[in-house]
N, C-alpha and C positions, 0 to 999 in steps of 0.2 A: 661560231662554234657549234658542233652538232654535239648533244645529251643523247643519254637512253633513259627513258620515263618511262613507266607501267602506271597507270590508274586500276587505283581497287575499290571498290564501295564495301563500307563498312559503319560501326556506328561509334556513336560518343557514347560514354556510360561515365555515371558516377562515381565516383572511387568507395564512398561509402554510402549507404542507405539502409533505410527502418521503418518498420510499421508500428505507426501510435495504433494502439489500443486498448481498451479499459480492463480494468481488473473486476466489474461490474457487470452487470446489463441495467438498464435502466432507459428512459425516453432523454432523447438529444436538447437540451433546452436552450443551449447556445452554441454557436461553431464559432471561434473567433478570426480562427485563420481560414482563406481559399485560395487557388490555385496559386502560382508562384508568390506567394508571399515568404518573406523572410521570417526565419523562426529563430528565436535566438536558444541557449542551453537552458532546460527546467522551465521555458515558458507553459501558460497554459493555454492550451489549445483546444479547447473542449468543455464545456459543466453539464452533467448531467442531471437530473431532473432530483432535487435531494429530500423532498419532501418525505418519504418515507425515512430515509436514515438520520433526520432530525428527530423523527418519532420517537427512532430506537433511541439516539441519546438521549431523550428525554425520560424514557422509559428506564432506563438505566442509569440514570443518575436517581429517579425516585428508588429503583431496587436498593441501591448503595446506600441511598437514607434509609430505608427501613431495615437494612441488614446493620447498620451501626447504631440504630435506635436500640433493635436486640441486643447487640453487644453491650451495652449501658447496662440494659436491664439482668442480663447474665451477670453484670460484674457486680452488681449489685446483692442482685440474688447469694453471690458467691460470697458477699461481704459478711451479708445476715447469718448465713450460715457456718461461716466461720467466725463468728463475732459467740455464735449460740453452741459449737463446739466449746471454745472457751469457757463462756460462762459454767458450760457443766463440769468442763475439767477441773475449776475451783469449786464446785458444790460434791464433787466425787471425793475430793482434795480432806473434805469437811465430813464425810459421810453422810450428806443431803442425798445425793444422786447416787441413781444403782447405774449399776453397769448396762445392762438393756439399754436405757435412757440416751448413753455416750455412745452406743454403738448407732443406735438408732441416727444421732445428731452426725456422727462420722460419716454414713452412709448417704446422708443427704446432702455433706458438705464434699463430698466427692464426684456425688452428681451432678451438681452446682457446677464443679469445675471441670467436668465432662462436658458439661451444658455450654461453658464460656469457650471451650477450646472449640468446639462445634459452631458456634456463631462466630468467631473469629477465622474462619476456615470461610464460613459464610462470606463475611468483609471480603476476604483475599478475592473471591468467585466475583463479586458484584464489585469488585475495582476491575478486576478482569474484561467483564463482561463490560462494562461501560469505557474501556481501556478499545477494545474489539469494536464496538458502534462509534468511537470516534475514528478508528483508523477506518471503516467502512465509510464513513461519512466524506474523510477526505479525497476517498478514490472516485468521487463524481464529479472531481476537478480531472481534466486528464491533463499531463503535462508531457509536454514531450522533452527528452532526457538521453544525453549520448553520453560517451564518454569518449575523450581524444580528438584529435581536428579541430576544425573549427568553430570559435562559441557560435555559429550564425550559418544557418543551412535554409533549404527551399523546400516549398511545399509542392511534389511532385505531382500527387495525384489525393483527389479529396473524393470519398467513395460514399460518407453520408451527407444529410442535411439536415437542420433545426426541425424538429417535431420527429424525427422517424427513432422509433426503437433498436437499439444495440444489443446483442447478445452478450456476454465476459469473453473478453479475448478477441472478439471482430477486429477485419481492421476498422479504420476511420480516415489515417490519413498516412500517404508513403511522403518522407520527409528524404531528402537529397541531400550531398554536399555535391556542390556542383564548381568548386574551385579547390584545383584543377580539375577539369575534364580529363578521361583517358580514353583513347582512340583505339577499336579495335577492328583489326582488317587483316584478312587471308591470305597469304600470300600462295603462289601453285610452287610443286616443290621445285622444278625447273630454275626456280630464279632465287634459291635458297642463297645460292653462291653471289651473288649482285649485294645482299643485305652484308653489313656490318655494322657496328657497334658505333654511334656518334652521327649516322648518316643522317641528314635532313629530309624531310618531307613536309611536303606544302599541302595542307588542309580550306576544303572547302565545303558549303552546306546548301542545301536547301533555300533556308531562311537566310543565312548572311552570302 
């Protein structure tokens, strides 16, 4: 039987791919994965160097205690003060207490409660701020994360190594799905008319 065959060179590509890289900068402290290793969905592939965003948690959790120690003492403050409005309302009640006296106790028991809304604003800030140094904390794990395909993809290209410093955003590592492959190759427009829809082609490589 005589065929008609064209050879074209062209390349494989992966149908999907992505660059890990960190929402940080910080020094490389461990690389878990290297070249063609398999990566599965949310593995982590990377911890950066965390000693400093431990600090902040730590720092952030004492601000949290002393911004709730205040608010204790606000509420307290508010207590006395409204405990000592009262008392003068039943001595005004009696004609013991002037007026001055109860405006006086009024005026401080409004401050009080100015005082407690103001350190409870405080609380809110310092749950915040210690809320913000944990999620900073976890971004020194880097994890790499697709969505759709495959749970299990390959590590194409690894661009740093343990000890070297990262900027926020570098890459670190390009991650592949590499089942299936998709083959791309030119054709000249002369033999548009030869191609249909279903036709076979036999693929060869380099390496296999």
């Amino acid at each position: 039987p005589i065929e008609l065959r064209h050879t074209f060179t062209g390349t494989l590509d992966a149908r999907a791919e992505f660059v890990v890289a960190p929402k940080i900068a910080g020094r490389i402290a461990d690389m878990t994965v290297d070249l063609a290793d398999t990566v599965t969905r949310g593995q982590v592939v990377a911890r950066l160097d965390n000693a400093e965003y431990l600090q902040a948690v730590t720092q952030a959790e004492a601000d949290l205690a002393v911004a709730r120690a205040n608010l204790a003492e606000a509420s307290s403050q508010l207590t006395i003060a409204e405990r000592e409005l009262q008392r003068l309302d039943k001595l005004r009640e009696r004609g013991v207490s002037s007026e001055s006296q109860r405006d006086l106790a009024k005026a401080d028991q409004l401050a009080k409660q100015a005082h407690l809304e103001v350190t409870r604003a405080l609380v809110t800030r310092a749950q915040a701020g210690l809320e913000t140094a944990r999620i900073r904390l976890g971004y020194t794990e880097v994890s790499a994360d697709w969505t759709g395909g495959s749970d299990s993809r390959q590590v194409a290209e690894r661009y740093l190594d343990e000890g070297g410093t990262v900027a926020a955003n570098a890459p670190m590592l390009r991650i592949v799905e590499l089942d299936p492959l998709i083959a791309v190759f030119f054709v000249t427009e002369r033999d548009y008319a030869l191609l249909h829809t279903g036709q076979r082609a036999t693929l060869s490589t380099d390496t296999y």
